[in-house]
Short mmCIF file of the C-alpha atoms (twelve columns), coordinates in Angstrom:
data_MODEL
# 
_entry.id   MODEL 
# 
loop_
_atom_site.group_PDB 
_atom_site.id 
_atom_site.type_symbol 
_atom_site.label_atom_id 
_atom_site.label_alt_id 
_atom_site.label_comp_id 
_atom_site.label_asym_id 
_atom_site.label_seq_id 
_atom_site.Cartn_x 
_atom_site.Cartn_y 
_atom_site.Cartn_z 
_atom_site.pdbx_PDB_model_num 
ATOM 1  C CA . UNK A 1  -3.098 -16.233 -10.750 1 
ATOM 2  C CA . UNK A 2  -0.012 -14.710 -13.207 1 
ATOM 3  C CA . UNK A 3  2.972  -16.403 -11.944 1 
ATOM 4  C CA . UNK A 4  5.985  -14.470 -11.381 1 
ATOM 5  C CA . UNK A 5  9.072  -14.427 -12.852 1 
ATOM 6  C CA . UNK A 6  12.502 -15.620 -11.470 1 
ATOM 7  C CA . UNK A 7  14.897 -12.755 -10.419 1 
ATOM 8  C CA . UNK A 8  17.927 -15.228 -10.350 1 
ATOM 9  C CA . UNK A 9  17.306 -15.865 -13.756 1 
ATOM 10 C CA . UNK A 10 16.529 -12.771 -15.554 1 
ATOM 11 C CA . UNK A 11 18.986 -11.045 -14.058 1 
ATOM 12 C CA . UNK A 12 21.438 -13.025 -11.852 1 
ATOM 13 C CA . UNK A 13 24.163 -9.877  -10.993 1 
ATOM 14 C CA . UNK A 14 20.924 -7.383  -9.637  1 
ATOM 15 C CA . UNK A 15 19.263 -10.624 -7.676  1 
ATOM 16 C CA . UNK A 16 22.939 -10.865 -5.707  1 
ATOM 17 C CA . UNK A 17 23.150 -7.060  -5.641  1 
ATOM 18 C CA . UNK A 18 19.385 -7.110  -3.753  1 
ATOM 19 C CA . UNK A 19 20.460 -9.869  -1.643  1 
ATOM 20 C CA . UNK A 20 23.932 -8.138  -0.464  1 
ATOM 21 C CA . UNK A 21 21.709 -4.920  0.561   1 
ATOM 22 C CA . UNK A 22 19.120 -7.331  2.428   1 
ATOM 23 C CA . UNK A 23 21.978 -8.815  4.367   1 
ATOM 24 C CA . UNK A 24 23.618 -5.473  5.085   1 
ATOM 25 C CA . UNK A 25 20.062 -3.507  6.443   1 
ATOM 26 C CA . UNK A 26 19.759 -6.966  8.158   1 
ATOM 27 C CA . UNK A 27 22.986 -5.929  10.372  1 
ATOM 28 C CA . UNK A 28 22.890 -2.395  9.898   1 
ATOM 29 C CA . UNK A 29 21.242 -2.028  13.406  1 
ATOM 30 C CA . UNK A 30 17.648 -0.908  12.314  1 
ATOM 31 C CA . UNK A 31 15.075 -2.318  14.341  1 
ATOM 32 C CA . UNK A 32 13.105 -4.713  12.636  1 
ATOM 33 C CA . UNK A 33 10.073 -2.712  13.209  1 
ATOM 34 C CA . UNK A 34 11.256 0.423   11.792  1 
ATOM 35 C CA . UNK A 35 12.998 -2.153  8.733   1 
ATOM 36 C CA . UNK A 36 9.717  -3.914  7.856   1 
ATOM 37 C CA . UNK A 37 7.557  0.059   7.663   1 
ATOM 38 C CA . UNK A 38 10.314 1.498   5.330   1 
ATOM 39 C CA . UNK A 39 9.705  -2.353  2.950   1 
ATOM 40 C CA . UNK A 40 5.899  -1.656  3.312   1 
ATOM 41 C CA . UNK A 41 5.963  2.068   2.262   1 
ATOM 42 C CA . UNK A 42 8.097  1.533   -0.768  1 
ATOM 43 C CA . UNK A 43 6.146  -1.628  -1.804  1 
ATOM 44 C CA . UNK A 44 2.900  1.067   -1.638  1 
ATOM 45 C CA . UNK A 45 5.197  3.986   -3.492  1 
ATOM 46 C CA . UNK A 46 5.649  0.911   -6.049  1 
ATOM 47 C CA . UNK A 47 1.692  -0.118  -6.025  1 
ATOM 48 C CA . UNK A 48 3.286  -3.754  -5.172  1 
ATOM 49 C CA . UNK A 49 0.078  -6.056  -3.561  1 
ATOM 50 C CA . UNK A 50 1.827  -8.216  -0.294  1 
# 
């Protein structure tokens, strides 16, 4: 299996920048449901495998 690479590494300021818009969707009031179909479609628009 390739491994993958380390975010925090490669590029430390857009890992933070991911993590601050996790935490803010994470209080935003979505409901998880509706939170967890918008990650799966875009993972599909980006032909990421979960």
């Amino acid at each position: 299996m390739k491994e993958r690479f380390d975010f925090g590494k490669v590029s430390p300021g857009a890992f933070h920048a991911l993590l601050g818009l996790e935490k803010y969707l994470n209080g935003c009031g979505l409901e998880k449901p509706l939170l967890h179909l918008i990650r799966l479609r875009a993972s599909q628009i980006n032909g990421c495998e979960l």
